[in-house]
C-alpha positions as CSV (number, residue, x, y, z in Angstrom):
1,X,27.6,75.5,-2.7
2,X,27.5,75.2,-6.5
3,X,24.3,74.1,-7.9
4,X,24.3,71.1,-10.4
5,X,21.9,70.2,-13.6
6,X,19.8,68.7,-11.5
7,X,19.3,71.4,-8.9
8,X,18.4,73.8,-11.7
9,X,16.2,71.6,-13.1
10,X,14.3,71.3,-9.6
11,X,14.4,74.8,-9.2
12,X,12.3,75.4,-12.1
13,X,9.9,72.8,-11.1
14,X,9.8,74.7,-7.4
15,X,8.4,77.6,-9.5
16,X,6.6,75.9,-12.5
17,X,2.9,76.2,-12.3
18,X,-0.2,74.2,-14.0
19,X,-1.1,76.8,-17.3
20,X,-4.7,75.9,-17.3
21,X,-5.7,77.3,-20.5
22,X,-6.5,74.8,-23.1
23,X,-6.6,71.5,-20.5
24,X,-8.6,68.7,-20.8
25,X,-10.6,68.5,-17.4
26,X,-13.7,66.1,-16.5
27,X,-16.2,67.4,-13.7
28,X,-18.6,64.6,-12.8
29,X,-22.0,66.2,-10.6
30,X,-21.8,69.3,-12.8
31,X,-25.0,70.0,-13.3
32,X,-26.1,72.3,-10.1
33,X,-24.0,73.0,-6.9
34,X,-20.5,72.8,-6.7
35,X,-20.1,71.2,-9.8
36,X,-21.9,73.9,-11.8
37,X,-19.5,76.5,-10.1
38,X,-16.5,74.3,-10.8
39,X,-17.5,74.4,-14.6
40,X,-17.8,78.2,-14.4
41,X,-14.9,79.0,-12.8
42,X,-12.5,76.8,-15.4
43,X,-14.2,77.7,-18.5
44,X,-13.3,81.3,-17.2
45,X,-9.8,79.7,-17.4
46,X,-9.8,78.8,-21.0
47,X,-10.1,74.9,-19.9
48,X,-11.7,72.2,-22.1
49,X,-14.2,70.6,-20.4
50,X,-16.4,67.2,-20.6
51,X,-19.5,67.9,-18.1
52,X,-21.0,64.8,-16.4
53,X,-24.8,64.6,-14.7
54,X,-27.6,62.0,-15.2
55,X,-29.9,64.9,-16.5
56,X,-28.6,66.4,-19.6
57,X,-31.1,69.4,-20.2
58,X,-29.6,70.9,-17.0
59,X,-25.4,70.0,-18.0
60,X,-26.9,71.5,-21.9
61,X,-27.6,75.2,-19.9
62,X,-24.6,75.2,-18.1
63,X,-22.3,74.1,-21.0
64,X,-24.0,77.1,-22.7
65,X,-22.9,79.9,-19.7
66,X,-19.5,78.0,-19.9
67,X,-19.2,78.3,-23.6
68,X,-19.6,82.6,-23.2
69,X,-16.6,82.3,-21.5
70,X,-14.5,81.6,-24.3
71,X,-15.6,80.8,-28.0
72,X,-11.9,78.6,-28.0
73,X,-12.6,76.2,-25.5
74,X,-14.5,72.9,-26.0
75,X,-17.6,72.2,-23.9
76,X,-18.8,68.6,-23.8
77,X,-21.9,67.1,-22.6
78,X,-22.3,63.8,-21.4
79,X,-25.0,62.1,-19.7
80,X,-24.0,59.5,-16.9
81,X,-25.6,57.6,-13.9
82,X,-22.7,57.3,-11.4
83,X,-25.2,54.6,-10.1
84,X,-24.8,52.6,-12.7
85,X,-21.0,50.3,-13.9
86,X,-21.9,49.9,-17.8
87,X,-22.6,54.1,-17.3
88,X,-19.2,54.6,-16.3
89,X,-17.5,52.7,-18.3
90,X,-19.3,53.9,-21.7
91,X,-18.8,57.1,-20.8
92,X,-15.2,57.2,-20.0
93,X,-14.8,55.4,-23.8
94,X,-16.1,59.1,-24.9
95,X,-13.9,60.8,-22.7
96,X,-10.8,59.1,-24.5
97,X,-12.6,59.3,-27.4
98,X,-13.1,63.5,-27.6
99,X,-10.0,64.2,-25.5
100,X,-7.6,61.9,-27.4
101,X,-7.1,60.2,-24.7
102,X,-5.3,62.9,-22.6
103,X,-7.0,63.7,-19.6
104,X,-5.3,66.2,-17.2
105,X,-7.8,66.7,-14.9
106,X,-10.2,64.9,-12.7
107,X,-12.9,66.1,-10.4
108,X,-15.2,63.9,-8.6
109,X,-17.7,66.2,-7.6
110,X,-21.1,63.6,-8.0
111,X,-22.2,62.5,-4.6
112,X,-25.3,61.5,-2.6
113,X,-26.5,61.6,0.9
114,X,-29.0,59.1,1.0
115,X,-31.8,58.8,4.1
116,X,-31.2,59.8,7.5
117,X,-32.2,56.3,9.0
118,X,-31.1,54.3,11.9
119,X,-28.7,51.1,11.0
120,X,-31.6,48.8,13.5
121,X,-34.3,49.5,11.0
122,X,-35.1,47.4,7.7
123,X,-36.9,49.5,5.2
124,X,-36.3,53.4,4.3
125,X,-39.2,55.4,5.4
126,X,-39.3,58.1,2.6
127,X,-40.9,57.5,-0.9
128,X,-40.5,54.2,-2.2
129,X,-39.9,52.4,0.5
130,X,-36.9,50.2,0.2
131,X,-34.2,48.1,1.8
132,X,-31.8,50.0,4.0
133,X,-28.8,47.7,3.1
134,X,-29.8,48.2,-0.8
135,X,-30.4,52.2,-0.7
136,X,-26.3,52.1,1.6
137,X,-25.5,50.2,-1.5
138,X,-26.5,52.8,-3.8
139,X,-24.5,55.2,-1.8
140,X,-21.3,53.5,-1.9
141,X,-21.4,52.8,-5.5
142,X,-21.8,56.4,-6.2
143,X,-19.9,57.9,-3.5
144,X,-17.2,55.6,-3.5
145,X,-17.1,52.4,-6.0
146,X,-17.8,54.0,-9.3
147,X,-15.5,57.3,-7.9
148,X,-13.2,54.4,-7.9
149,X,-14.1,53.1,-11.0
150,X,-13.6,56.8,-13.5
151,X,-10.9,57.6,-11.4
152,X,-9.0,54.1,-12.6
153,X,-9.9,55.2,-16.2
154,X,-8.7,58.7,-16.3
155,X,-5.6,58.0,-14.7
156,X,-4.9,55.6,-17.9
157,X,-5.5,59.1,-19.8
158,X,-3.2,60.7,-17.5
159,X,0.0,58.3,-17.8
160,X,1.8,60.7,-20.6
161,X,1.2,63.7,-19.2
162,X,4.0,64.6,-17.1
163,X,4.1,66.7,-14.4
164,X,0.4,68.2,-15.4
165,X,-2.5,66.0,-14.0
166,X,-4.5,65.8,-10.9
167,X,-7.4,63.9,-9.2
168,X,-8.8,66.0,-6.9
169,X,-11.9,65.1,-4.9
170,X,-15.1,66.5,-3.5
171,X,-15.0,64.6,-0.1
172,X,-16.8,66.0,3.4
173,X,-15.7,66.7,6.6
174,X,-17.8,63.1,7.3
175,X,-14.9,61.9,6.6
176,X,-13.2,63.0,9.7
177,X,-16.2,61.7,12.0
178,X,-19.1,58.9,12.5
179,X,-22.6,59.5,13.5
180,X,-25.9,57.9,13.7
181,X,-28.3,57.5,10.5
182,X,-26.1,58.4,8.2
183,X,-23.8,55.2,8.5
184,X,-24.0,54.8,4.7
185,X,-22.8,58.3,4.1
186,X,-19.8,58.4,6.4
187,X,-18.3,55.1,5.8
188,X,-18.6,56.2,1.8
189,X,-17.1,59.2,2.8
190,X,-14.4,57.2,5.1
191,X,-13.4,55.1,2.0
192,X,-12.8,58.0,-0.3
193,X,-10.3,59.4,1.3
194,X,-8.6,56.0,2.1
195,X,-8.6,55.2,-1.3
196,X,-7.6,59.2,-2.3
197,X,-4.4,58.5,-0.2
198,X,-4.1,55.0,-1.3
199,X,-3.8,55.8,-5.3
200,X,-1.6,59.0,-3.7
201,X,1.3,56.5,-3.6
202,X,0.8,54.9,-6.4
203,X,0.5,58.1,-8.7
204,X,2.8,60.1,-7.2
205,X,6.1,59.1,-9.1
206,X,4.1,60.5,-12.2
207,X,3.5,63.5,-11.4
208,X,0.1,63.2,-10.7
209,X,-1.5,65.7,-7.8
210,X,-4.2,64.0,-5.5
211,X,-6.2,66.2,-3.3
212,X,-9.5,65.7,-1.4
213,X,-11.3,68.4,-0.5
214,X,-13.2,68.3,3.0
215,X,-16.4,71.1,3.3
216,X,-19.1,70.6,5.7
217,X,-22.5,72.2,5.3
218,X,-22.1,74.1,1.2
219,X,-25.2,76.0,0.2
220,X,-26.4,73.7,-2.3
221,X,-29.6,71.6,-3.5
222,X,-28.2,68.6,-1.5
223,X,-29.0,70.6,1.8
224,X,-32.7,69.6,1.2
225,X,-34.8,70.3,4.3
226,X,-31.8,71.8,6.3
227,X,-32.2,74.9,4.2
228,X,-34.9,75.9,6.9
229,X,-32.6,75.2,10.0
230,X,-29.7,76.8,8.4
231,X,-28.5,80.5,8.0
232,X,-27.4,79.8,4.5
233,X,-25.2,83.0,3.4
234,X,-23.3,81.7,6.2
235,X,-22.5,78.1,5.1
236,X,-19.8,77.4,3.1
237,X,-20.4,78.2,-1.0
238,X,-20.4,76.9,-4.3
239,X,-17.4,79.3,-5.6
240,X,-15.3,78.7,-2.3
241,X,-15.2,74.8,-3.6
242,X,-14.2,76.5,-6.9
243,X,-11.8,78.7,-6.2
244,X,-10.1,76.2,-3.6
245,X,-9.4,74.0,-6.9
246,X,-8.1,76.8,-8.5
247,X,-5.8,77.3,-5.9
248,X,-5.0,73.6,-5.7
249,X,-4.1,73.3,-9.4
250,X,-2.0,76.6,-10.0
251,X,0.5,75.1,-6.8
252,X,3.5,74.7,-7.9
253,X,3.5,70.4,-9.1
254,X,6.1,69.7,-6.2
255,X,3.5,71.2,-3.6
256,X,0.5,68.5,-3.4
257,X,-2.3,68.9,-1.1
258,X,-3.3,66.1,-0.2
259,X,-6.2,67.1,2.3
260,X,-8.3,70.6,2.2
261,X,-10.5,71.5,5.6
262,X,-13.1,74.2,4.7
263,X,-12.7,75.6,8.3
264,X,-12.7,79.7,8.2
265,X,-15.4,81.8,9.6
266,X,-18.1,81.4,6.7
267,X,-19.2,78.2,9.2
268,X,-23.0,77.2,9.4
269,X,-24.8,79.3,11.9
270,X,-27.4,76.1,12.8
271,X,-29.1,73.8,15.5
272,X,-29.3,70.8,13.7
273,X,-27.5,67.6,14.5
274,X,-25.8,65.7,11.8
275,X,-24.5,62.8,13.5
276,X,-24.8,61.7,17.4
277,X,-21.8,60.5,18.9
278,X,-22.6,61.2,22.5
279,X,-25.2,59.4,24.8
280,X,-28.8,60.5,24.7
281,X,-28.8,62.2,27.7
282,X,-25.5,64.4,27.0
283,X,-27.4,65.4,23.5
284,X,-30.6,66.0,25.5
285,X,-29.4,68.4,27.8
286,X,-27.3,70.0,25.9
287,X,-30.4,71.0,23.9
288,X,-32.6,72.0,27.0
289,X,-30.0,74.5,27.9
290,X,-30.1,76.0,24.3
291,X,-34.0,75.8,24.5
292,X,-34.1,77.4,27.7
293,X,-32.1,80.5,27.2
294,X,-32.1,83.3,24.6
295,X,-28.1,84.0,24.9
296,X,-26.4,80.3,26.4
297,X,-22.4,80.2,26.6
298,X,-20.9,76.8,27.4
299,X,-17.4,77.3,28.7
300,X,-14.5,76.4,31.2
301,X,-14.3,78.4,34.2
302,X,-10.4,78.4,33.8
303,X,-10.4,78.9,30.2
304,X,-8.7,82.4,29.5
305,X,-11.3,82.7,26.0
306,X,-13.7,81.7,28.1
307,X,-13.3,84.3,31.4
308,X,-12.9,87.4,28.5
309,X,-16.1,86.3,26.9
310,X,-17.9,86.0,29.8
311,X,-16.2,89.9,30.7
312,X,-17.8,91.0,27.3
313,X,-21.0,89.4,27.5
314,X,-22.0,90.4,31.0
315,X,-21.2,93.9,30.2
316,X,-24.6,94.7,28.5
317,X,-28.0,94.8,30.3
318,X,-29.0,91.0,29.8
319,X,-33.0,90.4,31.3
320,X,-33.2,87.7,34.6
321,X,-33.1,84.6,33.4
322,X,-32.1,85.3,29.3
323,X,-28.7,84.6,29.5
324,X,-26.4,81.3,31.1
325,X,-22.7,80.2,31.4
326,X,-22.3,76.6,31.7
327,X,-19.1,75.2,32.9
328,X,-19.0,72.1,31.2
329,X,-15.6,71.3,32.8
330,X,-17.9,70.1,36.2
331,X,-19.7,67.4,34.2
332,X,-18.9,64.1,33.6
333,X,-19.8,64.0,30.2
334,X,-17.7,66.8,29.5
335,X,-16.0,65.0,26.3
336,X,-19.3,63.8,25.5
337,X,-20.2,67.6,25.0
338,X,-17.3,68.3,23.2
339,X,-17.5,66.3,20.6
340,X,-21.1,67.5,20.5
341,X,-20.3,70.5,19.6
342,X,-17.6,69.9,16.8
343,X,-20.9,68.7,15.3
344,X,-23.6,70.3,16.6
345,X,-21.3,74.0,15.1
346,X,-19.7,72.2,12.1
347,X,-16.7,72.8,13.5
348,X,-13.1,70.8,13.8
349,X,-11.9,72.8,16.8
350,X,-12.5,71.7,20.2
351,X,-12.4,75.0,22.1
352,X,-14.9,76.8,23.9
353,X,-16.7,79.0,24.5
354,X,-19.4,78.1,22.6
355,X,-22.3,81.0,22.1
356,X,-25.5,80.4,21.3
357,X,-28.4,83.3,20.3
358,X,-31.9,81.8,20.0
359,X,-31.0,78.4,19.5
360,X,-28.6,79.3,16.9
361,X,-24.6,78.9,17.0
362,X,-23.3,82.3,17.0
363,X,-19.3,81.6,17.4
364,X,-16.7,81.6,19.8
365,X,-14.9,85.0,21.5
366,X,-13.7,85.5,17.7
367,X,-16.9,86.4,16.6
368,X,-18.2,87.6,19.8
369,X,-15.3,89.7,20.1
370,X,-15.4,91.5,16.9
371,X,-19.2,92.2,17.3
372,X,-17.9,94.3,20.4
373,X,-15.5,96.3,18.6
374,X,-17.5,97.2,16.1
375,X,-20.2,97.9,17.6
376,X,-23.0,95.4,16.6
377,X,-23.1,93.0,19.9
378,X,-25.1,95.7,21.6
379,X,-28.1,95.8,18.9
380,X,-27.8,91.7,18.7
381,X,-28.3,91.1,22.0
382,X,-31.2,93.7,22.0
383,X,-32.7,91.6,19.2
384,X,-32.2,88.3,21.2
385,X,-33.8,89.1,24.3
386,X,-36.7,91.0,22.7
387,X,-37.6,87.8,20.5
């Protein structure tokens, strides 16, 4: 079949990758975390770059690392409350203003959590006690309205660029669940990515790539008093967030991904519950049984995963009363415990087994599995029953 104009003009576009060097890119949060990372890894690039925080003493030392990168790229600093409309809006006059107006990139990295607190109470219990509706509030305007809000502006920046721009978003896997006491955050979290999909269609006949990316638990200052109930070389970093954007924006511009799961093996190893989707009692004894024994596998009798794990675990010497299998196929609340655990691991697979050493999540066969190959499930479980 002969190939027309057109085709060869498509075909080029099937190849033709975003050249980063010398792009006009806006990072909002990009004073510590992810965003700092973000910054890093595109001044590294050659990208131009206007950095967005509240505090500007922190976004003035890392425009400094960024501008080492390359003495030919443009570092800007700009102080802005996300919180706050009139912010915003000022703020996204300078970004027209030092970018003449030609934006190519967008990343909405700024985001809060807000208080773990129950929807039935009235006030926040932390410091400076306050209204729970006002303190949501404060969420969704920084999460989600104002997102909303710079997004709208730099997409008028974006307009002449064709085939060349992107919005791509710093969501959470939150967004794929609910949970108790953090209402605010997941329904902030919830309207991102409806919106993220939303503008999709709308920008799409541009040219103009929309991605949101979904991480759970990323080692960074907004992991507050988890970072003593996590193993944190094993949650999800900084530069994995970084170099996931890199790999969204050199796609070729017919390719857009729309939606990014952080799922691989560098999962949080932790016992702490995010959210609570299941009845009290299913959470409850779920966490007896990990309380209870050093090395506890929930499984399914009939699960093939599940009868090879128990094969491998029950080969080593395990002390009376260390070590359990659960069948959680013989309980009621068997989807109860299910979903439990997509939580409970950080985790959007629904398959057991489920391991866990000393209250910690250790994995599934994968992990156990590879331990026994190589040698290190023997020493572990040593460790485990001698603790």
């Amino acid at each position: 079949m002969s190939s027309t104009a057109g085709d060869g003009d498509r075909n080029h576009l099937l190849l033709d990758k975003m050249d980063l060097k010398g792009k006009n890119i806006v990072i909002t949060g990009a004073s510590s975390g992810i965003g700092e990372h973000i910054a890093l890894t595109l001044a590294k690039e050659g990208c131009n770059l206007a950095l967005l925080a509240r505090t500007k003493s922190k976004l003035d030392q890392i425009a400094e690392k960024c501008r080492s990168s390359s003495s030919q790229i443009k570092i800007h600093v700009l102080q802005c409350d996300m919180s706050e409309k009139l912010s915003v809006d000022e703020t996204c006059k300078q970004i027209g203003s030092l970018f003449n107006n030609e934006v190519h990139v967008l990343i909405n990295n700024a985001g809060i959590m807000g208080e773990q607190i129950s929807s039935m109470e009235e006030k926040t219990k932390g410091d400076g006690e306050k209204d729970v509706v006002d303190m949501w509030e404060e969420v969704m305007m920084v999460n989600l309205v104002n997102l909303m809000r710079i997004t709208n502006r730099c997409l008028q920046f974006m307009k002449k660029i064709e085939h060349g721009a992107a919005i791509i978003t710093i969501s959470s896997v939150a967004a794929t669940m609910t949970g108790s006491n953090l209402s605010h955050y997941h329904a902030s979290k919830w309207g991102v990515n409806g919106f993220l999909g939303s503008i999709y269609e709308d920008v799409r006949q541009y040219g103009i790539k929309v991605c949101s990316i979904m991480p759970g638990m990323v080692n960074t200052p907004m992991l507050g008093d988890f970072m003593n109930k996590v193993h944190v070389e094993k949650c999800i970093q900084p530069d994995d967030i970084a170099q996931g954007i890199l790999y969204v924006l050199k796609t070729p511009y017919n390719i857009d991904n729309v939606l990014i799961k952080y799922s691989f093996k560098r999962q949080p190893v932790c016992y702490t519950i995010l959210n609570n989707i299941m009845s009290g009692y299913t959470k409850q004894f779920v966490e007896n049984k990990i309380k209870q024994r050093q090395i506890m596998m929930f499984s399914k009798s009939k699960d093939p995963d599940c009868i090879r794990a128990k094969q491998i675990i029950e080969q080593y010497q395990l002390p009376e009363g260390s070590y359990e299998c659960l069948d959680i196929e013989k309980r009621q609340d068997c989807r109860q415990m299910e979903n439990y655990f997509q939580i409970l691991c950080l985790t959007d697979r629904r398959k057991v087994p489920y391991f866990f050493f000393n209250g910690l999540y250790f994995g599934s066969l994968f992990e156990l599995n590879i331990c026994h190959q190589n040698g290190s499930l023997k020493q572990l479980v040593l460790d485990t029953c001698a603790s």
